[in-house]
Residue frames relative to the residue before (quaternion, step in Angstrom):
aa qw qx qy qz dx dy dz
X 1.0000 0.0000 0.0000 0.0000 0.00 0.00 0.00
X 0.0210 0.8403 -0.5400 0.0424 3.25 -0.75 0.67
X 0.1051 0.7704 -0.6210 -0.0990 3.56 -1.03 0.72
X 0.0946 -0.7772 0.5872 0.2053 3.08 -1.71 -0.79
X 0.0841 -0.7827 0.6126 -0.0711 3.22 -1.27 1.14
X 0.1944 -0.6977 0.6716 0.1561 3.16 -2.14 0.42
X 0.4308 -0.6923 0.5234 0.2474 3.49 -0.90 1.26
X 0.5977 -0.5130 0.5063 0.3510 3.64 -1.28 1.33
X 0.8597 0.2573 0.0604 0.4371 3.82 -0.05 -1.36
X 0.6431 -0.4189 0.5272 0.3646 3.14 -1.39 0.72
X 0.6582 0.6201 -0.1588 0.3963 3.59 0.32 -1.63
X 0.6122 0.5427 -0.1605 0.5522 3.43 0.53 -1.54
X 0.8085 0.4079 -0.2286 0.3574 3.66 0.09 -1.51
X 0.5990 0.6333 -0.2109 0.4424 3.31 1.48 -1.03
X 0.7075 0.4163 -0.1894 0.5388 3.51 1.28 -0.51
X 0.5838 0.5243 -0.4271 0.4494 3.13 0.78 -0.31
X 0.5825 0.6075 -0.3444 0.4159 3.25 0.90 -1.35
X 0.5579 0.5548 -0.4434 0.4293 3.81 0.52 -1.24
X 0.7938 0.3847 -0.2111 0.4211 3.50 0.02 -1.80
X 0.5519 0.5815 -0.5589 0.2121 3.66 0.33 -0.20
X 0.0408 0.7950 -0.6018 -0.0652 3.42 -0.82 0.46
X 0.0912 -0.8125 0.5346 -0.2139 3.45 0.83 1.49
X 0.6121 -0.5511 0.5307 0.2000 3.55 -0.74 0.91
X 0.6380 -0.1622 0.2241 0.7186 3.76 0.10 -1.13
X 0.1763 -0.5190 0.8347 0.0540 3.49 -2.10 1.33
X 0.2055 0.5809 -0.7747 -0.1420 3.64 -1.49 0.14
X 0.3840 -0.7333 0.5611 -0.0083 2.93 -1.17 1.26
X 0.0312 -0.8770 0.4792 -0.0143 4.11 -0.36 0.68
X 0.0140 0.8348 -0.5496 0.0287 3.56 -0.97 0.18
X 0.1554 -0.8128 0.5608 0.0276 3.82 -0.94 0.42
X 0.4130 0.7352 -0.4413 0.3068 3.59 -0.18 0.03
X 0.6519 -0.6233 0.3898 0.1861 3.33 -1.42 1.08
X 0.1588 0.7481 -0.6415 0.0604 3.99 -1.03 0.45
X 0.9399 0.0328 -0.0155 0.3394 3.00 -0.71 1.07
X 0.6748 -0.4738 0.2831 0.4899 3.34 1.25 1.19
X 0.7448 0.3934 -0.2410 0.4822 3.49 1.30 0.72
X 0.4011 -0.8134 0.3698 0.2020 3.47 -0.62 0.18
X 0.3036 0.7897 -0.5206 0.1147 4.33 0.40 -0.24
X 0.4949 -0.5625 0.6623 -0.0009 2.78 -2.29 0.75
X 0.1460 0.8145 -0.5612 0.0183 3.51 -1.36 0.84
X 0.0390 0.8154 -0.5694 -0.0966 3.44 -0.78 0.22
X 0.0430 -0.7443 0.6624 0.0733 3.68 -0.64 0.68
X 0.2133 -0.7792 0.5880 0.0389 3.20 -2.00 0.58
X 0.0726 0.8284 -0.5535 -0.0455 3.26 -0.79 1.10
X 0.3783 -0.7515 0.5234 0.1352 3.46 -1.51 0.40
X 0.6453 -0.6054 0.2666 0.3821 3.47 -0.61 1.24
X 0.8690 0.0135 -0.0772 0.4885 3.39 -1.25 1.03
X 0.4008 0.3366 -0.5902 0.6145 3.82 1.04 1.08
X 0.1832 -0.6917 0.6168 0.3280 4.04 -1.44 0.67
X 0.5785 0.6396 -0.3829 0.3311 3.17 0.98 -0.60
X 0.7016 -0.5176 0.4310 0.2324 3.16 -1.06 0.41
X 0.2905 -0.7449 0.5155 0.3084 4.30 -0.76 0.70
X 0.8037 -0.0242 0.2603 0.5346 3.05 0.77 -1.58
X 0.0242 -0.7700 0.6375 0.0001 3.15 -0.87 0.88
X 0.0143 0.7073 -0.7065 0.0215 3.98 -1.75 1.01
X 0.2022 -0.7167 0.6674 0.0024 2.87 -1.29 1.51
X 0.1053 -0.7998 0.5786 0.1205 3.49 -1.04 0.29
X 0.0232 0.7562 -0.5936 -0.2744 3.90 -0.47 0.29
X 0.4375 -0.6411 0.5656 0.2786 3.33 -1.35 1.13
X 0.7487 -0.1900 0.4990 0.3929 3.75 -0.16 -1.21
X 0.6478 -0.4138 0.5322 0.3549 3.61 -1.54 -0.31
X 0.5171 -0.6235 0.4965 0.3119 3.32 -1.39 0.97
X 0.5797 0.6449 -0.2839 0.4091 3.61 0.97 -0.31
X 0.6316 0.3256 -0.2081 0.6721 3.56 1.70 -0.46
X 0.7834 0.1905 -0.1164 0.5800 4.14 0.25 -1.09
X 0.6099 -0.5831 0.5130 0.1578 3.32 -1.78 0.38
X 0.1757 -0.7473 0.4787 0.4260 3.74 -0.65 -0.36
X 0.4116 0.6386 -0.4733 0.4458 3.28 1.07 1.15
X 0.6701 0.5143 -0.3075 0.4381 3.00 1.14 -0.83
X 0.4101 0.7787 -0.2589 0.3980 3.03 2.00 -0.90
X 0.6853 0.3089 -0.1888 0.6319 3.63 0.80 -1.18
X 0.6585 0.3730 -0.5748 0.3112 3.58 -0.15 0.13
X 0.5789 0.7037 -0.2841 0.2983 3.23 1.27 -0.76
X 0.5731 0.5730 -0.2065 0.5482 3.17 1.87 -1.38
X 0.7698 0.3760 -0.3573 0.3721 3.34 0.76 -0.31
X 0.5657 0.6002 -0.4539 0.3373 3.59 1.35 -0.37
X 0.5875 0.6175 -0.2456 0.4618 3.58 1.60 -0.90
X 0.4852 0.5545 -0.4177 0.5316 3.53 1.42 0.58
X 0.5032 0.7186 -0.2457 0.4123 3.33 1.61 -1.06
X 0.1121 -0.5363 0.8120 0.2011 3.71 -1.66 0.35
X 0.9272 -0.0293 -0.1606 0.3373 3.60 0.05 -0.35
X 0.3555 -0.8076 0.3291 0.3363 3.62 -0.54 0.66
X 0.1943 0.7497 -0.6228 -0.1107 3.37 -0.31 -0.15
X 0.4397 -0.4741 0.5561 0.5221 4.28 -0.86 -0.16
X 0.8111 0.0965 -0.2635 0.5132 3.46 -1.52 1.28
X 0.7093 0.4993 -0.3686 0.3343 3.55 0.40 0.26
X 0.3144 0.8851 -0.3026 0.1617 3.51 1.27 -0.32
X 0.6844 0.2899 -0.1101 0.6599 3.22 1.10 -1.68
X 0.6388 0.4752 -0.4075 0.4473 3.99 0.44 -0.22
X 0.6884 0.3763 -0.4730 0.4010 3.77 0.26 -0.72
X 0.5886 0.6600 -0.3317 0.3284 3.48 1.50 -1.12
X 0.7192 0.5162 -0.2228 0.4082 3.57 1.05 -0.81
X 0.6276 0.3937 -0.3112 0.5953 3.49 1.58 -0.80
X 0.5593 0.3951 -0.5554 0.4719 3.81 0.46 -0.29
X 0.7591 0.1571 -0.4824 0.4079 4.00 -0.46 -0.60
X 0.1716 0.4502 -0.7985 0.3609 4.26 0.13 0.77
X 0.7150 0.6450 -0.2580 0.0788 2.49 -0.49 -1.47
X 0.5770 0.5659 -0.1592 0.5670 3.12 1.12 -1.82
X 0.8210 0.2849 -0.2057 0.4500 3.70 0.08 -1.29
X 0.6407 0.5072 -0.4470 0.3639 3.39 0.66 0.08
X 0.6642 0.5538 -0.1948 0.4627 3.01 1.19 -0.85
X 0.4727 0.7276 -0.3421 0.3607 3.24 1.37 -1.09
X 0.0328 0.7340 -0.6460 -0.2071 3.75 -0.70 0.26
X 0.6578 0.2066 -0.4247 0.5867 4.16 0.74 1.32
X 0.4763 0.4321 -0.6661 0.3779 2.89 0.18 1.76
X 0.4372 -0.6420 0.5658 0.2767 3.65 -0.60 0.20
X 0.4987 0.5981 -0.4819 0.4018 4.05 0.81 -0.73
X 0.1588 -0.7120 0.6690 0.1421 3.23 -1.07 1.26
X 0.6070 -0.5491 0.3552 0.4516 3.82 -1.23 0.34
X 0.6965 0.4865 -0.2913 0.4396 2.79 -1.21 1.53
X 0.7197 0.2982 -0.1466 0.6096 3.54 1.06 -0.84
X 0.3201 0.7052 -0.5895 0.2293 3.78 0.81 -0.12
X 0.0663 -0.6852 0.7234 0.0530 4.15 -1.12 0.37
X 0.3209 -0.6864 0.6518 0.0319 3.25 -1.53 1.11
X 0.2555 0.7689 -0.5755 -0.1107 3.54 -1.19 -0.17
X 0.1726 -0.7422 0.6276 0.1597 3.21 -1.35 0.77
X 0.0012 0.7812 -0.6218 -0.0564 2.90 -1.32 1.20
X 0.5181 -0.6655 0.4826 0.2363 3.43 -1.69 0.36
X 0.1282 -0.8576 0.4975 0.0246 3.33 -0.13 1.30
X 0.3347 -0.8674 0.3681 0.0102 3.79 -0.40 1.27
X 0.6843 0.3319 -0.0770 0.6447 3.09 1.63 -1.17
X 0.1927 -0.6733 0.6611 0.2692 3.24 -1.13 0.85
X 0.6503 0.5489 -0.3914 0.3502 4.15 1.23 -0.11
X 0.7514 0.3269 -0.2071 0.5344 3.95 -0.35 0.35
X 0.7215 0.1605 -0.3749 0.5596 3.90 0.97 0.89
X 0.5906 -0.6412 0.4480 0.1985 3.23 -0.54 1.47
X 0.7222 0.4876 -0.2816 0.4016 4.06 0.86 -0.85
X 0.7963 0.4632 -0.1919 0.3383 2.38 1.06 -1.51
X 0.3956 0.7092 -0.3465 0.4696 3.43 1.89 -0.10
X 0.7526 0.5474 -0.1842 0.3162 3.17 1.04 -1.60
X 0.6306 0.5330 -0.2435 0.5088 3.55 1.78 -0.81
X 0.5192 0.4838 -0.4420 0.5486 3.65 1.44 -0.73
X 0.6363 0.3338 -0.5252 0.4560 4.23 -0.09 -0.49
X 0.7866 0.3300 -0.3728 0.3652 3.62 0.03 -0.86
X 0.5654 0.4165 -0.5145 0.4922 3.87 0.43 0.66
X 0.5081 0.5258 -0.5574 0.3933 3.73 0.90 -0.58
X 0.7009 0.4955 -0.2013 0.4718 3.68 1.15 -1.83
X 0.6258 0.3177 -0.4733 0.5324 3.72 0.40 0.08
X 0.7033 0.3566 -0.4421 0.4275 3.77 0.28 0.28
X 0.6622 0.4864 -0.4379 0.3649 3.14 0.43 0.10
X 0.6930 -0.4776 0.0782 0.5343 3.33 1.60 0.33
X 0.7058 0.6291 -0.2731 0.1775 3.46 1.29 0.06
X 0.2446 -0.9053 0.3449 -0.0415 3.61 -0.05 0.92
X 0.5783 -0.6314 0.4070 0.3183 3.45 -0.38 1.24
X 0.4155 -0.6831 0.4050 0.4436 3.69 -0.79 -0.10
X 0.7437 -0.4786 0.1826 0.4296 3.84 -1.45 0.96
X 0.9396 -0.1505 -0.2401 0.1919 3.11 1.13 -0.75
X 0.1101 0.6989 -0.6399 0.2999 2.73 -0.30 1.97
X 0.5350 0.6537 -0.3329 0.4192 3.13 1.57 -0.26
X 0.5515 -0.6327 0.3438 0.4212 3.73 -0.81 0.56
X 0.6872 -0.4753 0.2910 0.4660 4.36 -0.09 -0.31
X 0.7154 0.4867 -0.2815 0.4149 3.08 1.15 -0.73
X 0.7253 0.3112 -0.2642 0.5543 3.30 1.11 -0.84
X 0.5927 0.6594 -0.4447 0.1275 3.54 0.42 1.06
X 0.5725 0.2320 -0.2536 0.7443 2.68 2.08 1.39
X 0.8220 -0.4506 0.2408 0.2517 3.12 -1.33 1.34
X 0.2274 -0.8067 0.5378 0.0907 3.65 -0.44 1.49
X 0.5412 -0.7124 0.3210 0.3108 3.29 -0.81 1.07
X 0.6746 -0.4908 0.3166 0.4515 3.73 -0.81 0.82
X 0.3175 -0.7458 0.4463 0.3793 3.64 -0.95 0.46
X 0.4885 -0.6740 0.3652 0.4167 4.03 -0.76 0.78
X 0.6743 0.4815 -0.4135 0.3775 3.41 0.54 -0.46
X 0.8114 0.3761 -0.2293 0.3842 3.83 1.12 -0.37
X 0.4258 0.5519 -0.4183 0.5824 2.86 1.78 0.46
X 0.5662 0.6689 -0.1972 0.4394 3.84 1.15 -0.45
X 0.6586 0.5494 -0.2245 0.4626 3.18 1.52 -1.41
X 0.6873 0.5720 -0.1143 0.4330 2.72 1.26 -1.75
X 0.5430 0.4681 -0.3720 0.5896 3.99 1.11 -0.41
X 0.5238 0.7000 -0.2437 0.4199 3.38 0.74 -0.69
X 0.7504 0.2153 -0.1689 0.6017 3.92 0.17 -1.69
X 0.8973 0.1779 -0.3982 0.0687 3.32 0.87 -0.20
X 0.1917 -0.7961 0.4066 -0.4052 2.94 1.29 1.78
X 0.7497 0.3983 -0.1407 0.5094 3.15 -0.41 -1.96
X 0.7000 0.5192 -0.1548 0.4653 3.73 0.46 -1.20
X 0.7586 0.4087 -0.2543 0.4392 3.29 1.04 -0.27
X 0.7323 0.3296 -0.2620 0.5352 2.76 1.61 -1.16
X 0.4527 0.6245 -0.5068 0.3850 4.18 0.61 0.58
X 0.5734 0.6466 -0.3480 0.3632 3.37 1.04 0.05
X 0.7148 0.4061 -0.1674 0.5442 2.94 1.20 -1.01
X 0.6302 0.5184 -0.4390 0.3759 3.52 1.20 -0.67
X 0.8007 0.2954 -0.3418 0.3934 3.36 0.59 -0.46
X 0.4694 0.5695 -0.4707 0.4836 3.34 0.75 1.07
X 0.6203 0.4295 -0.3055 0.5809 3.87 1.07 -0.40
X 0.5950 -0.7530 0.2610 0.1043 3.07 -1.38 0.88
X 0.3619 0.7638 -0.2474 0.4738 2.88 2.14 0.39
X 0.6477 0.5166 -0.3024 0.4713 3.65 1.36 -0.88
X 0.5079 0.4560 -0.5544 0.4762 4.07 0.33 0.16
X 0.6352 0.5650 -0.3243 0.4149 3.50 0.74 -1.55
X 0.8008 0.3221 -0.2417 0.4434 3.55 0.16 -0.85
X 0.4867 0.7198 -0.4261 0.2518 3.63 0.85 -0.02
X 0.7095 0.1957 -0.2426 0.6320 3.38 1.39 -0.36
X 0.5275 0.4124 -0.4966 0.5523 3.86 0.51 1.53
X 0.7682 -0.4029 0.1221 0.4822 3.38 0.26 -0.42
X 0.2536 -0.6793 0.6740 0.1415 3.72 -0.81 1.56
X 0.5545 0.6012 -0.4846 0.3102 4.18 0.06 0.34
X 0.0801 0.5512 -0.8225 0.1155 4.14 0.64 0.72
X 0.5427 -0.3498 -0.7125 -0.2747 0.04 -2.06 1.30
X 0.4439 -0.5973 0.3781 0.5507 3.91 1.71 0.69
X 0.1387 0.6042 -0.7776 0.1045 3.46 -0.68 0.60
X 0.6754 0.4723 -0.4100 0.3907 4.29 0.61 -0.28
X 0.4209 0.7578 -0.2801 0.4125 3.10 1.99 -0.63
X 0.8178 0.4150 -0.0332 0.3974 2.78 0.30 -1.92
X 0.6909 0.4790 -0.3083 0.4452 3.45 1.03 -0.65
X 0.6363 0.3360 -0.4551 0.5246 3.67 1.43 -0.37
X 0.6054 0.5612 -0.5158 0.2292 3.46 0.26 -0.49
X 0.4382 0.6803 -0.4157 0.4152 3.83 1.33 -0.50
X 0.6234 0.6076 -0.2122 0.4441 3.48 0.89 -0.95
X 0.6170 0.6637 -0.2514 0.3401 3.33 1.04 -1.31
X 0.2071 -0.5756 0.6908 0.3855 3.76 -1.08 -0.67
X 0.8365 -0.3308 0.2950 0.3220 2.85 -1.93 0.72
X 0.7432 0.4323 -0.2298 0.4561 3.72 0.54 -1.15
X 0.7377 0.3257 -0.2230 0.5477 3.43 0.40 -1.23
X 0.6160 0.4884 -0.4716 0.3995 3.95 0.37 0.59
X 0.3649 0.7757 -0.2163 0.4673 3.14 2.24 -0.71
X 0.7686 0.4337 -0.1061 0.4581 2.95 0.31 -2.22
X 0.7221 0.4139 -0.3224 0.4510 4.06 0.66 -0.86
X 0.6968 0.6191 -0.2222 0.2861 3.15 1.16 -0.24
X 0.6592 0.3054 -0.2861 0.6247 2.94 1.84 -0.39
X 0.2113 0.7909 -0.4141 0.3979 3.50 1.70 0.21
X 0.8071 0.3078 -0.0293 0.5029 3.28 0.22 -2.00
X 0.4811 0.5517 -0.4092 0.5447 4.11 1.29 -0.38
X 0.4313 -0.6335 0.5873 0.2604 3.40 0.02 -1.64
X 0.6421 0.5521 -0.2497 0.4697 3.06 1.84 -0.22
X 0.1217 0.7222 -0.6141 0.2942 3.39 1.18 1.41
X 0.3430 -0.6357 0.6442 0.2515 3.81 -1.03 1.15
X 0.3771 0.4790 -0.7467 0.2660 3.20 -0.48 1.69
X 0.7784 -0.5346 0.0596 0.3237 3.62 -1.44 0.89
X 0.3201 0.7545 -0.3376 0.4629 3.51 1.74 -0.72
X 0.8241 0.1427 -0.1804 0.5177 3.69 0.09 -1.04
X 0.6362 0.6153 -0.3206 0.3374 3.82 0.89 -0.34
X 0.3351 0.5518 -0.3772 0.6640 3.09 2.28 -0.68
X 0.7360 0.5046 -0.3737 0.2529 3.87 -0.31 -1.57
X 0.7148 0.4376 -0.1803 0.5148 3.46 1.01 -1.47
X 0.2298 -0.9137 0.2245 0.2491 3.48 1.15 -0.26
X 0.1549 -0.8327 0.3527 -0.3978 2.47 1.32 2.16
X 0.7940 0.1267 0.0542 0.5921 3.98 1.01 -1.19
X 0.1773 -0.8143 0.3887 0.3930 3.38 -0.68 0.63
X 0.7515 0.4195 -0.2471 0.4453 3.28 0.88 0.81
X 0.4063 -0.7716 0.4690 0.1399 3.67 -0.61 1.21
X 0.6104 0.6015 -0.4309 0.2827 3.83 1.23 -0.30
X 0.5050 -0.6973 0.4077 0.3041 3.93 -0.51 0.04
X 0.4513 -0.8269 0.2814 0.1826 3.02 -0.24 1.84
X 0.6501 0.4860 -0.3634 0.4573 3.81 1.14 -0.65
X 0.5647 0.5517 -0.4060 0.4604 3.58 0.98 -0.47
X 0.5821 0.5503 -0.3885 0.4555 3.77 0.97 -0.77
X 0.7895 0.4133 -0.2473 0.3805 3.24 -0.01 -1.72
X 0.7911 0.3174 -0.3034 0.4259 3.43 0.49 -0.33
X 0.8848 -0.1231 -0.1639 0.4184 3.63 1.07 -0.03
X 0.4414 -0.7651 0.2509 0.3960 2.92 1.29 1.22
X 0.0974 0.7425 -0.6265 0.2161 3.05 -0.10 1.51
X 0.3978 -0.5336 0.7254 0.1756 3.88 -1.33 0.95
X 0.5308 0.5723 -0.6142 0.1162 4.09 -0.39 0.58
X 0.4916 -0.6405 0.5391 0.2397 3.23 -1.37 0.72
X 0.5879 -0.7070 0.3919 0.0292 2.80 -0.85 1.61
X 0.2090 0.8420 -0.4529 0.2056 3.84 0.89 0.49
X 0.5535 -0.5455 0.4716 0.4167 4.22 -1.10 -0.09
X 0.6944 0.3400 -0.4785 0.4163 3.35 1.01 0.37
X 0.5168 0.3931 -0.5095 0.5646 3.67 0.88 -0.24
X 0.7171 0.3017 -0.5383 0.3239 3.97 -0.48 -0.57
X 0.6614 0.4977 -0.3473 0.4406 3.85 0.54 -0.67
X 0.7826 0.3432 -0.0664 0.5151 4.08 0.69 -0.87
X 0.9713 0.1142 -0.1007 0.1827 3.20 0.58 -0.59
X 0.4051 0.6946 -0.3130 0.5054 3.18 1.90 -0.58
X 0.3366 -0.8833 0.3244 0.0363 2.97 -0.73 1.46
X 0.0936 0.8725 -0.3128 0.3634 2.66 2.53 0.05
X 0.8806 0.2769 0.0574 0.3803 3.22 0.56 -2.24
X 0.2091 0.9132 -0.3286 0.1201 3.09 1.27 0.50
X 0.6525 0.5047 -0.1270 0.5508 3.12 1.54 -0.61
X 0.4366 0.3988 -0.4118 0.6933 3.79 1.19 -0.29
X 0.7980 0.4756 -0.3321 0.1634 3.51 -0.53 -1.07
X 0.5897 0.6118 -0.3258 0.4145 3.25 1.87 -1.06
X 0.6860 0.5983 -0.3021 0.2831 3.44 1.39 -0.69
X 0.4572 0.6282 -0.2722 0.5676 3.10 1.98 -1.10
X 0.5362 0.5387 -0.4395 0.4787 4.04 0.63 -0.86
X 0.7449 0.5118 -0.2482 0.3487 3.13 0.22 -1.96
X 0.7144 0.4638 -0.2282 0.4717 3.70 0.45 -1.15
X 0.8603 0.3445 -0.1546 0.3426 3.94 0.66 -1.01
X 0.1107 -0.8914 0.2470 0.3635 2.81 1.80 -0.41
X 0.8175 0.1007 -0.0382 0.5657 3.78 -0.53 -1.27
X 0.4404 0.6439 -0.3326 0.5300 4.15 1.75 -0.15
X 0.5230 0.7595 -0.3562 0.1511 3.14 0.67 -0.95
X 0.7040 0.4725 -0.0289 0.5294 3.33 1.26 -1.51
X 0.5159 0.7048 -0.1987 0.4446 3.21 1.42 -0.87
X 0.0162 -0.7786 0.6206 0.0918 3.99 0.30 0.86
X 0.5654 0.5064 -0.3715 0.5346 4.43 0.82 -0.82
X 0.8041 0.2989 -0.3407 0.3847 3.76 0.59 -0.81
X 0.5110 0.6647 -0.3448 0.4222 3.57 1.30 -0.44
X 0.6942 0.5203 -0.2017 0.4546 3.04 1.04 -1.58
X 0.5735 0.7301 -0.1866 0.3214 3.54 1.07 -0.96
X 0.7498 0.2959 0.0065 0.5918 3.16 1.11 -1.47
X 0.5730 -0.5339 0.5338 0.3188 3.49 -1.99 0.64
X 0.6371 0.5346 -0.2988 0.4679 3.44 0.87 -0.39
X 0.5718 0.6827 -0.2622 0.3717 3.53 0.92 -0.88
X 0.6982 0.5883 -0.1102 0.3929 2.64 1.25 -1.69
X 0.6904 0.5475 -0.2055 0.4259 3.09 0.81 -1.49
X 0.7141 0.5388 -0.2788 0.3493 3.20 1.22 -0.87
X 0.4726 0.7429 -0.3028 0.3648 3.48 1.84 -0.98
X 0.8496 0.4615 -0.1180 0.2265 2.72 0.85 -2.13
X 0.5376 0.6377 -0.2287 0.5020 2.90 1.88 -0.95
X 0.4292 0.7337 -0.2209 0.4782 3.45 1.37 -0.65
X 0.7459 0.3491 -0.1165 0.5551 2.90 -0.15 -2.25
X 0.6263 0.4685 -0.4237 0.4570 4.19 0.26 -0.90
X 0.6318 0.4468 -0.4996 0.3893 3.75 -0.29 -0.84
X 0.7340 0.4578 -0.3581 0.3513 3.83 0.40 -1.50
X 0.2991 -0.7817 0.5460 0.0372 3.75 1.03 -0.38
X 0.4747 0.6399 -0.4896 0.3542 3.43 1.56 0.92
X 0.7124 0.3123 -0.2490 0.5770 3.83 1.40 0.37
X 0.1426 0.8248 -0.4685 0.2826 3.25 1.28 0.58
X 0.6824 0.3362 -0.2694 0.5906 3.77 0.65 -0.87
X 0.7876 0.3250 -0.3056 0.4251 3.80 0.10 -0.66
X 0.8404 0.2648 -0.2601 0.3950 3.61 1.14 0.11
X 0.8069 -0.2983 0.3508 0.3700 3.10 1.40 -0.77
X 0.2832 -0.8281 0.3863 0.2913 3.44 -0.69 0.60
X 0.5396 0.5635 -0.3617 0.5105 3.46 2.00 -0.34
X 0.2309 0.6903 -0.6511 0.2152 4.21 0.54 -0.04
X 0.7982 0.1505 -0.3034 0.4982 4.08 -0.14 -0.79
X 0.5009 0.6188 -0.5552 0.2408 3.87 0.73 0.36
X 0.0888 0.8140 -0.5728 0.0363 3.64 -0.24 1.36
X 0.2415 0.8459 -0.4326 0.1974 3.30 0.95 0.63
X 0.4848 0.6033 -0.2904 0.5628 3.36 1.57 -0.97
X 0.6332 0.6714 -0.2630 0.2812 3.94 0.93 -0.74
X 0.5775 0.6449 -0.2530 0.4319 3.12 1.55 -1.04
X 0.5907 0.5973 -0.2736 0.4685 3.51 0.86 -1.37
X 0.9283 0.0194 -0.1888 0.3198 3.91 0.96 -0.24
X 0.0330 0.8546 -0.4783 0.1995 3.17 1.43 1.34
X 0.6263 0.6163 -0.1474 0.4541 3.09 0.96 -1.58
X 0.5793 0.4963 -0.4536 0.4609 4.11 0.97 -0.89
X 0.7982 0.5160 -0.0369 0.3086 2.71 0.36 -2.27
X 0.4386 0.7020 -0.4908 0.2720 3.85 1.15 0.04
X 0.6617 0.4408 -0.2774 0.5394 3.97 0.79 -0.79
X 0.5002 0.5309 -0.5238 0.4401 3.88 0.75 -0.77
X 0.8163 0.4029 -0.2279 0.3455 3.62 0.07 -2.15
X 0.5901 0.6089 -0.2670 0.4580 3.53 1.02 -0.18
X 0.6993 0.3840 -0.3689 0.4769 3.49 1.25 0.04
C-alpha cells in the first residue's frame, strides 16, 4: 500500500512527523552551498535514534549542475538500483524486502504501507535537519564511497544544459559591460537607465503595443522626433522649441526633457502626471524605471496628441496594462 501526502502548514507537518512511527524513514535532500551542488539521503529505523546509513554525493559546481538536479539526485540515493523511471520503485521493493525479511518487524507479507511525504522545513524535524548538514558536506566535496553509490552516479553526470546556459549567459553580460562603458552611449544613458543589459526594460516593453514600445524607445535613445534631434539629423533648421517661441519668444532647445517637464504649452497634461506620480514626477530614470511610470508617461504623452499621426490614436491607451501588474510584480522587484 502506498500513499502520499503534503502537510497544509509548517505546524501541521511538524506534528505529523512526531507521530510517525514508520518502520524505516530515509529522508533525502539536494540543494546548492557554496558555489556547489550535493545530494544526501540518511536512514533510520524505528526506536534506533541514531542514524543507519547515510550517502552523500558531490555533483560539481553550481555553474555546471542545478539544485534541481540536486533533488533528483537525492532521490536516486534512496535507490538500490538505478535504472531512469525506476528510482522510487526499486526504492519501495528494496525496503519490502527489509520488512519481510526483518525478523522485528511485525509486517506480515503483503500488508507492508509506504508513504511519501514532502518535508518543507529543515527546522522542527531532527532528520530532516540531519540530511540538510550532510548535503551542505556533500557539497563541499564529500562523497560516499563508489560502491555504495547507486550505478549511475558512479561516474561523472553530464553537466546540466540549462546551467551550463546560465552560465554562458552571466558570462555574456560580463563581456558585454566592457564595451558598454567604453562607447559613447553609456554617460547618455546614466540618467535613463544604469541596469545593462535592461532585462526590466525588456520585460515591460513585451507588455507594450507596437507603438508605445516605439515611443519609449526613442524616449530612452533620444531619438524622439522633437526639434533638438531633427536639428541633429538635419531635418529642421532649428533645434529651439517652437511653442515656447510663439508664446514667449523663448530660444529653448527643444530636448525630452523640456517637452516632458517643461514646455509650458503642456502645463496642464503635466499637472496630472505631477498629480498621479508625485515627488517621481520630474524624475524621467524613475518614471522610466517603473510599470507605473510608464503608464503614466504614456497616458501623458497620449493626451498631448503631439505623435498622434506617426503613432496613433491608442498611444495613452494603457488599459490593456492592468491585466499584468500582478505577473510582472517579482520581475520589477529584482
Amino acid at each position: 500500500m502506498f500513499t502520499a501526502t503534503i502537510a497544509e502548514s509548517k505546524e501541521e507537518l511538524i506534528k505529523e512527523e512526531a507521530k510517525d512511527n514508520s518502520d524505516i524513514k530515509i529522508y533525502t535532500d539536494g540543494s546548492g552551498f557554496e558555489g556547489s551542488v550535493g545530494a544526501a539521503a540518511v536512514l533510520y529505523r524505528k526506536g534506533v535514534e541514531e542514524l543507519e546509513k547515510i550517502l552523500r554525493f558531490h555533483l560539481g559546481s553550481l555553474k555546471k549542475h542545478t539544485m534541481f538536479k540536486g533533488e533528483a539526485v537525492g532521490s536516486i540515493l534512496r535507490a538500490r538500483k538505478s535504472r531512469p523511471g525506476q528510482y522510487l520503485v526499486t526504492e519501495y521493493l528494496s525496503l519490502t524486502e527489509a520488512v519481510h525479511n526483518s525478523t522485528n518487524v511485525p509486517c506480515p507479507i503483503g500488508t507492508a504501507k509506504f508513504a511519501l511525504k514532502w518535508v518543507a522545513v529543515h527546522e522542527g524535524v531532527t532528520a530532516n535537519e540531519r540530511v540538510n548538514e550532510e548535503v551542505k558536506r556533500a557539497a563541499q566535496g564529500e562523497s560516499s564511497l563508489l560502491e555504495d553509490l547507486p550505478p549511475i552516479l558512479r561516474k561523472r553526470l553530464p553537466y546540466s544544459a540549462s546551467a551550463v546556459k546560465q552560465e554562458f549567459a552571466e558570462m555574456q553580460k560580463v563581456r558585454w559591460k566592457e564595451p558598454w562603458r567604453d562607447s559613447p552611449h553609456y554617460a547618455r544613458f546614466q540618467h535613463i537607465d544604469t541596469d545593462f543589459p535592461f532585462n526590466k526594460f525588456q520585460r515591460i516593453s513585451d507588455k507594450l503595443s507596437r507603438s508605445q514600445a516605439s515611443l519609449l524607445m526613442q524616449l530612452r535613445t533620444g531619438h524622439l522626433p522633437l526639434n533638438s534631434y531633427l536639428y541633429h539629423i538635419k531635418k529642421l533648421a532649428t533645434s529651439c522649441c517652437e511653442s515656447c517661441w510663439g508664446i514667449a519668444r523663448l530660444t529653448i532647445k527643444e530636448t525630452v526633457i523640456h517637452y516632458l517637464f517643461k514646455c509650458q504649452v503642456y502645463a496642464a497634461e503635466c499637472y496630472d502626471m505631477d498629480r498621479a506620480l508625485g515627488h517621481q514626477s520630474q524624475d524621467l530614470q524613475g518614471i522610466l524605471g517603473s510599470l507605473d511610470g510608464i503608464k503614466e508617461l504614456l497616458k501623458f504623452i497620449g493626451r498631448m496628441a503631439r505623435f498622434k499621426k506617426m503613432l496613433g490614436d491608442a498611444l495613452g491607451d494603457v488599459s490593456h496594462l492592468d491585466t499584468y501588474v500582478s505577473h510582472l510584480v517579482p520581475y520589477l522587484m529584482e
